[in-house]
C-alpha positions as CSV (number, residue, x, y, z in Angstrom):
1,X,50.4,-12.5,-35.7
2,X,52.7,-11.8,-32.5
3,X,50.5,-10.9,-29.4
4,X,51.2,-9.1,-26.5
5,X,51.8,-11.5,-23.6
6,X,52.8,-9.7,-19.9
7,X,55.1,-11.2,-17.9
8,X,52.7,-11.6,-14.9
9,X,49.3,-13.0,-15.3
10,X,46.9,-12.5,-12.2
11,X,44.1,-15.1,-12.0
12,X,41.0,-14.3,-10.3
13,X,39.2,-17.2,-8.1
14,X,35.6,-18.0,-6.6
15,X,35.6,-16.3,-3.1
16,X,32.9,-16.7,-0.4
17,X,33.6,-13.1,0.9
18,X,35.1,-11.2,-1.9
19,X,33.8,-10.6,-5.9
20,X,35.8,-11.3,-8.9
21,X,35.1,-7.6,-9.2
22,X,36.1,-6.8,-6.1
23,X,39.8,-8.8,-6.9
24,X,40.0,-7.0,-10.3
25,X,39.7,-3.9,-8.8
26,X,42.4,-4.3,-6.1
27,X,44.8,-6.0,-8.5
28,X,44.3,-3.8,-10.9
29,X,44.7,-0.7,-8.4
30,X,47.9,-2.1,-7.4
31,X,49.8,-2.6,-11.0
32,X,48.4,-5.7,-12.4
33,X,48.3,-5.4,-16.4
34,X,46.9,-8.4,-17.4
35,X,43.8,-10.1,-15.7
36,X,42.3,-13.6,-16.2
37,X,38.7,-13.6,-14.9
38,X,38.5,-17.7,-13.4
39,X,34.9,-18.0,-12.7
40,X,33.3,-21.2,-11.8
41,X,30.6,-21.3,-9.7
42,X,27.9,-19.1,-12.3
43,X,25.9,-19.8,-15.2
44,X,27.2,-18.2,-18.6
45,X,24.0,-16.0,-18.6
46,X,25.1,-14.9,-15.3
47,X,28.4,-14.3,-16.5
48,X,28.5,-11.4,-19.7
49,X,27.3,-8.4,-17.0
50,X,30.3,-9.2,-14.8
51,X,32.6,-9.6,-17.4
52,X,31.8,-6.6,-18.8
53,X,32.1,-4.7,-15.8
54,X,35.7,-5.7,-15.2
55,X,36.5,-5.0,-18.4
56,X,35.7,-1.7,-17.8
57,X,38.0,-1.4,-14.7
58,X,40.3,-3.3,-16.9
59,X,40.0,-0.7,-19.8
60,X,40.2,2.3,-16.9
61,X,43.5,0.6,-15.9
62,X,45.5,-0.4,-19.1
63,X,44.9,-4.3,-18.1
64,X,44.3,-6.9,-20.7
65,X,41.2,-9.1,-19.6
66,X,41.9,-12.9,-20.7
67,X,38.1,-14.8,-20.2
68,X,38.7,-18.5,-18.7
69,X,37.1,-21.2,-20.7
70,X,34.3,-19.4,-22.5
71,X,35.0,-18.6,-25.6
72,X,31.7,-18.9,-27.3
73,X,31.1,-15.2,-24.8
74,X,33.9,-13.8,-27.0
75,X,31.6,-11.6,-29.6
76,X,29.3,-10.6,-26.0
77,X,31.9,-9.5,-24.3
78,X,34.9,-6.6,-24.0
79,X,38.1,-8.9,-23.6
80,X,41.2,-9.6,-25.5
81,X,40.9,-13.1,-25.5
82,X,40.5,-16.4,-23.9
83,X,42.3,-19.2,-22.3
84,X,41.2,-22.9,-22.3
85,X,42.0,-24.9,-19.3
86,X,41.1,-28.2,-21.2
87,X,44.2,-30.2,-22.4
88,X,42.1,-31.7,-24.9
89,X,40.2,-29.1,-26.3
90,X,39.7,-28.9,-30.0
91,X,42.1,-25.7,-30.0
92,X,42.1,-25.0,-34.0
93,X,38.2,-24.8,-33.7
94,X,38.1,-22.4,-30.7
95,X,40.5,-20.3,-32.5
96,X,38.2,-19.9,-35.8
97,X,35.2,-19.1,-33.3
98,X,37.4,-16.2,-31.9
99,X,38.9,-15.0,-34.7
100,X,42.9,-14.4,-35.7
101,X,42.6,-10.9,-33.7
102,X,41.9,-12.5,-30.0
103,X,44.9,-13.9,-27.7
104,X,44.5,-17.1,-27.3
105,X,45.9,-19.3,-24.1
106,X,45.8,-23.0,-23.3
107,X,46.9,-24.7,-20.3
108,X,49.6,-28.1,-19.9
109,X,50.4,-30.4,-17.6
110,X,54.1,-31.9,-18.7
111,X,56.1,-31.6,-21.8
112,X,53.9,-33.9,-24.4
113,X,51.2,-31.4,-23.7
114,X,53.3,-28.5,-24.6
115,X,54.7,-29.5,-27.5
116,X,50.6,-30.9,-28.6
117,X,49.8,-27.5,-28.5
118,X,52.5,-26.1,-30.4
119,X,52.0,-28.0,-33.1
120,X,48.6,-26.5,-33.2
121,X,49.9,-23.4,-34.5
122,X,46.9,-21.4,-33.1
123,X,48.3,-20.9,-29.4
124,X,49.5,-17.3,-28.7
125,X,51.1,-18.7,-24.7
126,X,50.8,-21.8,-22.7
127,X,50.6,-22.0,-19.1
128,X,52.4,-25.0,-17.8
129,X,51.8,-26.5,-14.3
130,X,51.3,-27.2,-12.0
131,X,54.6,-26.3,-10.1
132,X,53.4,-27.1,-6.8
133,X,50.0,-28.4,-5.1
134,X,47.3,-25.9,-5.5
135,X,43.7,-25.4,-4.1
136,X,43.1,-23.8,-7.5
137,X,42.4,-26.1,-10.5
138,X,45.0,-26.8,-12.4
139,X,45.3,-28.7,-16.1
140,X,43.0,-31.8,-15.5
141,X,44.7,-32.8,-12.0
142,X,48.3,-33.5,-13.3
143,X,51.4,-33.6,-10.6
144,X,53.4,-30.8,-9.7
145,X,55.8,-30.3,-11.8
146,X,58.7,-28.2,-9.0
147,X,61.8,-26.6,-10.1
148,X,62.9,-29.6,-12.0
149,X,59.8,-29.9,-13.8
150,X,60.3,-26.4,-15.5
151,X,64.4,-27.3,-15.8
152,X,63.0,-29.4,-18.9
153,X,61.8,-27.1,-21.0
154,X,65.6,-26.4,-22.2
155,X,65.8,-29.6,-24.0
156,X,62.4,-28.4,-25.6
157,X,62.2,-26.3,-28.9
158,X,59.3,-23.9,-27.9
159,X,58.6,-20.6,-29.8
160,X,55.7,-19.2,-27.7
161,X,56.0,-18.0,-24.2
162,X,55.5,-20.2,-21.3
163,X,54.1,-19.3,-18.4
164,X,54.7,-21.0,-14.4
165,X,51.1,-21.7,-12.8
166,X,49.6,-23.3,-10.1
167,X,51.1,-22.5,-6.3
168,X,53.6,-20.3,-6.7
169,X,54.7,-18.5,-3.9
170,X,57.0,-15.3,-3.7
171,X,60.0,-16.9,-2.7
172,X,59.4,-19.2,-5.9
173,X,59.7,-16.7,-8.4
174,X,63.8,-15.8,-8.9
175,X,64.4,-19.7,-9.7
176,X,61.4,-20.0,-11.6
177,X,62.4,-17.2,-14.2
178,X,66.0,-18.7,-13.8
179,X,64.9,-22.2,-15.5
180,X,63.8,-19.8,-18.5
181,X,60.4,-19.6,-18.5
182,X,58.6,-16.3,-19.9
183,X,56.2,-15.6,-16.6
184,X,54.2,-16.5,-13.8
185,X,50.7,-17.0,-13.7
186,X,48.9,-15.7,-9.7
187,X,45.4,-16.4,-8.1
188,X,46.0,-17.7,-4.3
189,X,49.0,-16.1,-3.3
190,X,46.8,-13.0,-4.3
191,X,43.5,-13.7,-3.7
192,X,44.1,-15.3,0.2
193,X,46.4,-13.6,1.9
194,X,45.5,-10.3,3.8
195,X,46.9,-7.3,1.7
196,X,46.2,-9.1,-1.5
197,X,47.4,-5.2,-3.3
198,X,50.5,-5.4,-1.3
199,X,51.1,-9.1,-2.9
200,X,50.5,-8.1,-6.1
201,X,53.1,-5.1,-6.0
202,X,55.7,-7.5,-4.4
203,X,55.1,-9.8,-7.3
204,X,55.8,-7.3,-9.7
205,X,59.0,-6.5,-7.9
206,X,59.8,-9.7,-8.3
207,X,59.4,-10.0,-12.3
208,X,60.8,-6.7,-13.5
């Protein structure tokens, strides 16, 4: 089954000073219509009450909540699905825990890993990066992959969306979507800058 997958994906990310509630909220406020809640500084336990709580700001908003990694919250929680940062995750197992009806997401580091997961057949998108150095974690610490690193994925056959990750600035997006990929995946170019709402809606001007 053919899933929904927006063209922009905002990440959320630990923050001394600011909730990934709080970063919901303001991306949310500002246009964002599909949220991936990054958390990894809590315990799962710790984890459902906040999950559920941006879901609800999600749900208020339109926004599709993705979950980071914990797929075994799936039944607990109010999300659409979940994406695994692990390149060598057992992917066809995760998607019988979550069911046919969830989204399902998995991260890659250079083209072997892409086409790995495609022939999985239980990926609904891949994000693939990263495209530059990133103080966010990207899959398993592989290189930036720059402009030429995306260039690539012509001479690939892949059927299910692609999206950039991992540093991308504003400037980076017009090339990016010109080397064909399907979207861009944000969390610091959000999350650290001082009008994070304002990023987001220059993002967004951006992609459509």
């Amino acid at each position: 089954m053919k899933k929904y997958i927006s063209r922009f994906h905002y990440v959320t990310q630990d923050m001394p000073d600011r909730s990934h509630v709080q970063q919901v909220q303001i991306a949310c406020s500002a246009g964002a219509n599909w949220v991936q809640y990054h958390c990894m500084s809590k315990p799962e336990d710790e984890l459902i009450d906040e999950i559920n709580e941006i879901a609800e700001i999600c749900d208020d908003w339109g926004a599709t909540l993705i979950i980071a990694n914990h797929y075994d919250l799936i039944d607990r929680v109010d999300a659409q699905g979940v994406h695994i940062d692990d390149v060598e995750a057992d992917l066809p197992s995760i998607r019988k825990v979550i069911g046919p009806d969830k989204t399902l997401g998995a991260s890659a580091g250079d083209t072997d890993g892409l086409l790995k997961l495609q022939s999985t057949g239980v990926v609904d998108y891949y994000t693939y990066g990263p495209f530059a150095s990133t103080s966010t974690d990207g899959p398993n610490g592989a290189d930036p992959l720059g402009f030429s690193g995306y260039r690539q994925l012509e001479k690939l056959n892949i059927s299910i969306p692609v999206i950039a990750a991992g540093g991308i600035q504003l400037n980076d997006v017009e090339p990016l979507l010109q080397s064909g990929i399907d979207g861009i995946a944000i969390s610091s170019a959000i999350n650290l800058v001082a009008d994070p709402a304002a990023s987001v809606k220059e993002f967004y001007r951006k992609m459509y």
